[in-house]
C-alpha positions as CSV (number, residue, x, y, z in Angstrom):
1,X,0.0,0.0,0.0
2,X,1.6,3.6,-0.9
3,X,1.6,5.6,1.6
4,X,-0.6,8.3,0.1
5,X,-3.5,5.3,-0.4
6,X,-2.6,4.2,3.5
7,X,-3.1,8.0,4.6
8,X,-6.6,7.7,2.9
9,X,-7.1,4.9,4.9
10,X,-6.7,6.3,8.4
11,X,-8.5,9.5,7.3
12,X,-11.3,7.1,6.2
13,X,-11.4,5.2,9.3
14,X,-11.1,8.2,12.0
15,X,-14.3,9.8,9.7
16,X,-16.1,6.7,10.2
17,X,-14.9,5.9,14.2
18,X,-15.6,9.7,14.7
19,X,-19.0,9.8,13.5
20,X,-20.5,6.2,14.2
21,X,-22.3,7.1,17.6
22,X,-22.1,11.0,17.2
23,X,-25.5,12.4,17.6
24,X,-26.6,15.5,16.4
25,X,-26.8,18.3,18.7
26,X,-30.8,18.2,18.0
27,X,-30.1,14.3,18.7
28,X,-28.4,15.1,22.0
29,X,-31.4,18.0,22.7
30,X,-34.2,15.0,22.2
31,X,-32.8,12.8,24.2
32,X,-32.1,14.8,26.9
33,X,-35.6,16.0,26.6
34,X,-36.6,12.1,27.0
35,X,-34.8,11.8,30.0
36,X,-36.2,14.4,31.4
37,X,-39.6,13.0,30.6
38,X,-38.8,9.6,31.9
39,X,-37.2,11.6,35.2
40,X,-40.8,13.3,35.4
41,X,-42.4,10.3,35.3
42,X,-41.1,8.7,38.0
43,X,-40.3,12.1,40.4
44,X,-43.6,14.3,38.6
45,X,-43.1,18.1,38.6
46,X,-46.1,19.9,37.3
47,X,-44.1,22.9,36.2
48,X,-41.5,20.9,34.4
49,X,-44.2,18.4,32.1
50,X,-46.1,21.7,31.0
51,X,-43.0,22.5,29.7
52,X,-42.2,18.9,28.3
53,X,-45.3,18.4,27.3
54,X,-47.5,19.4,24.0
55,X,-50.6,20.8,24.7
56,X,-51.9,18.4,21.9
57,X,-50.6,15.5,23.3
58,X,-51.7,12.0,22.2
59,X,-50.3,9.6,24.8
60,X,-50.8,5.8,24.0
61,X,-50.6,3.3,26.4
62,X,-50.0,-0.5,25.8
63,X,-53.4,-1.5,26.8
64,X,-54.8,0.7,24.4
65,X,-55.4,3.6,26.2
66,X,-54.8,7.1,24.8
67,X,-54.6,10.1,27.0
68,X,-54.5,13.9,26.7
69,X,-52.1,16.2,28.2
70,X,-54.2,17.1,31.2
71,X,-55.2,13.2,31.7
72,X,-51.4,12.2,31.0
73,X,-50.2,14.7,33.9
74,X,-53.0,14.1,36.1
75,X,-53.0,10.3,36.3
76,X,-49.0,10.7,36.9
77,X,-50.1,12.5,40.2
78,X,-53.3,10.9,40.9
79,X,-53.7,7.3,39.1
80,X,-52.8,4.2,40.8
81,X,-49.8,3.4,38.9
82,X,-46.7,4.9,40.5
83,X,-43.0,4.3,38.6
84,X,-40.1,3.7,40.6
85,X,-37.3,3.4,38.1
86,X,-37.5,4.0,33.9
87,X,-34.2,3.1,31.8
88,X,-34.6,2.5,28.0
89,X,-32.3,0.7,25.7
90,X,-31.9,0.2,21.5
91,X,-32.9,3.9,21.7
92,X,-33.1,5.7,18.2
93,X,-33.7,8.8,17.3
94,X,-34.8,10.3,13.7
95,X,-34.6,14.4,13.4
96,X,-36.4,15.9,10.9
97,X,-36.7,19.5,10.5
98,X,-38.9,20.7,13.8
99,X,-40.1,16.9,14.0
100,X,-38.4,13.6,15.8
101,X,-39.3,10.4,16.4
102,X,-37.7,8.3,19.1
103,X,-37.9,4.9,19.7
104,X,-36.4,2.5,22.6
105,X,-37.4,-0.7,24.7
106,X,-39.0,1.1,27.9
107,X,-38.3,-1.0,30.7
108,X,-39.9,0.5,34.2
109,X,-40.6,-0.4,38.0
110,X,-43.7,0.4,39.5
111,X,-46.5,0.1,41.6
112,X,-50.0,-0.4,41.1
113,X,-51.9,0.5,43.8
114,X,-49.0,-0.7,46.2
115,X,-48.4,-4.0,44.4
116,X,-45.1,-3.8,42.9
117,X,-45.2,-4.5,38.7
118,X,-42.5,-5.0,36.4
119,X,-42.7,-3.5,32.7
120,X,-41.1,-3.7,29.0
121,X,-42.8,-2.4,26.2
122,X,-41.8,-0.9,22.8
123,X,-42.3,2.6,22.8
124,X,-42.5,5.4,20.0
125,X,-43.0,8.4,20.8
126,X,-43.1,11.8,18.2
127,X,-41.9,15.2,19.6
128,X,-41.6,18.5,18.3
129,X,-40.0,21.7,18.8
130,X,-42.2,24.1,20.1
131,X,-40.7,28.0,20.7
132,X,-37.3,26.5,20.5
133,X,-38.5,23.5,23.1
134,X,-38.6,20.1,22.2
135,X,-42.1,18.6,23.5
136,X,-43.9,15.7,23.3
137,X,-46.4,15.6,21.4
138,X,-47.3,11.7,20.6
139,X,-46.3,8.5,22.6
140,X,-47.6,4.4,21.7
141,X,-46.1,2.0,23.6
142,X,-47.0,-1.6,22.3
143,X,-46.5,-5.3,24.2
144,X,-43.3,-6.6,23.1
């Protein structure tokens, strides 16, 4: 190999070593934004999920249930189900324009009323960027 083919070669590698898990900075924003979610999930902050939070929000649960934003919030304070822990893996997540859609294996703790339950789902959730805020604005999570 010459050496001006082998100094291809490195530059071709390091390109492809320094961009195979890099995440776009609107990447990195969603998926803070989903960790903050899941965080409000389990620890809720009223303030903070208005902010989160679309008002047109189209929340899917496994069962088939779909909630608003006002139902979403309120059964996080008030329904039975209470999450200790959330942690996702195999999380992707597709940026287009204001638009992104995440998916991940949702795997939770929780309680329902005071019986402990353990969950994984698939989940897919659609958010958009609101006023310069990422918020959700669809989730459907689905029995694995």
């Amino acid at each position: 190999m010459t050496m001006k083919k082998f100094g291809l070669f490195i530059a071709l590698i390091m390109f492809v070593l320094t961009n195979i898990n890099a995440q776009s900075k609107s990447e990195q924003a969603v998926a803070t934004a989903v960790s903050s979610l899941h965080n409000n999930v389990v620890n809720p902050d009223r303030k903070v999920l208005d902010i989160l939070v679309s008002d047109a929000l189209s929340y899917g649960h496994s069962g088939g249930k779909v909630e608003n934003k006002d139902q979403f919030i309120d059964f996080l304070f008030n329904g039975p189900f209470k999450f200790t822990s959330i942690n996702t893996t195999d999380q992707t997540i597709q940026v287009s324009g204001k638009n992104a859609v995440v998916r991940h294996i949702f795997i939770g703790k929780a309680t329902n009323d005071g019986v402990p339950t353990d969950i994984r789902l698939g989940n897919m959730m659609v958010w958009c960027k609101e006023n310069g805020q990422w918020k959700l604005l669809a989730r459907q999570a689905f029995k694995l």
